[in-house]
Every structure is written in structure tokens, then in C-alpha cells.
C-alpha positions, 0 to 999 in steps of 0.5 A: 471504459478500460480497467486501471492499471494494477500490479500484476499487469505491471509486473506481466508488462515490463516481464519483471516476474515469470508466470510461475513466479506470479502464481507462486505469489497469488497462491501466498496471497490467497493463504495469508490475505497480504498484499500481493506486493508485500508476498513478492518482496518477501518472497524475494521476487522482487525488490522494494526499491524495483517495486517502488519505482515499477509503480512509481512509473507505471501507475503514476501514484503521487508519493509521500516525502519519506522524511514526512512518514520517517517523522510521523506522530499517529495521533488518536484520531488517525489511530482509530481511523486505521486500526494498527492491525489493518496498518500492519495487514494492508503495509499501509499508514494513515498520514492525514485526515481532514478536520472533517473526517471526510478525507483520508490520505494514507501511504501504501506499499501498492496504491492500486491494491483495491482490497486494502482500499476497501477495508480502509474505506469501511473502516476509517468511515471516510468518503474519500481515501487518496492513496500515495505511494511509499517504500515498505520499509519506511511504512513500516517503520512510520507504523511501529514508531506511530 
């Protein structure tokens, strides 16, 4: 069985960030527990729009309409489900829950980051959390709106 697709493996692939540049990131990561995309677009390593469609292509993610997350209402539910602090950690946003609360989906700076995926599956309770992608900056903006 081969192993999904991730960021770094992107990134090595298609020679977006040099080994150096890579290292310096995963050592921020490590310090901070933020997503590696999130340390690279601070870092200014790389783009959000380059990292955007880096993953876009590469891992085949659906995306969420931007217009959909521009205009999101938290409601309480999906406040509980996922805690604005673990939003904010993770530069993740829940954006549907089912009426059972089985199903979560949730917008995300790198749907592949299974760290975040697991503090989500822990934390919302839900059996199955769907991941799409989304910009960082729409993110973040649909978490401080919510």
C-alpha cells in the first residue's frame, strides 16, 4: 500500500522550497505545533495562492466556494464541535456538521495535515471528518467572523 500524498512530498516534488528552506520550517513547527503550511506562508517561503493550488493539484482535495466560508454563520453547535482555539491552531474552520453529528466537514489550510485531522476527530466526536481545502486568508477570516 503507498503512503498518501502529503505536503512536504509536494513541495520536494515540484522543488517549490530548497532542503534548508524545508528544515528551517519543520524546526518552527516543532517550536510552535502549527501547521507546517501555515509556518511556510509566514515565513514567507512560500505563497498562499502557490500553496493553494500546490495542493489543489497535487492532492486532489475538493475546495469549499469561497463565497460559502466568506459568508459563514458558526452556529453553537459547530462552536462546540470545533473549539475557536483549535480553529485558530489547526487554520481550520468547521463548515457542516450532519443532523447526526456523525459527519463533519471542515475547511483547511492543508487537508493532508494528519495532526490537525486528529485533534479534530478527538475533539468534535464525529465519525467521519471530510476535509476540503481553502485559501488561509478566507480561513481565518470565516474563524474571526463566526
Amino acid at each position: 500500500m503507498t503512503q498518501p500524498i502529503r505536503l512536504e512530498g509536494l513541495l520536494r516534488r515540484e522543488e517549490l522550497v530548497t532542503p534548508e528552506q524545508l528544515a528551517r520550517a519543520r524546526g518552527v513547527r516543532g517550536k510552535t505545533g502549527e501547521p507546517l503550511a501555515e509556518v511556510l506562508i509566514r515565513l514567507e517561503i512560500i505563497d498562499e495562492d502557490d500553496l493553494f493550488f500546490l495542493l489543489s493539484r497535487g492532492l486532489l482535495a475538493p475546495t469549499v466556494p469561497e463565497e460559502r466560508l466568506l459568508h459563514l454563520t458558526l452556529g453553537p453547535e459547530l462552536r462546540r464541535t470545533v473549539p475557536t482555539s483549535l480553529a485558530r491552531r489547526g487554520i481550520c474552520v468547521p463548515f457542516d456538521l450532519d443532523k447526526a453529528g456523525r459527519r463533519l466537514s471542515v475547511a483547511m489550510i492543508d487537508p493532508s495535515d494528519q495532526e490537525t485531522v486528529g485533534r479534530l476527530r478527538q475533539t468534535s466526536g464525529a465519525a467521519d471528518v471530510r476535509c476540503y481545502l481553502a485559501r488561509r486568508s478566507v480561513i481565518l477570516g470565516a474563524i474571526e467572523a463566526g
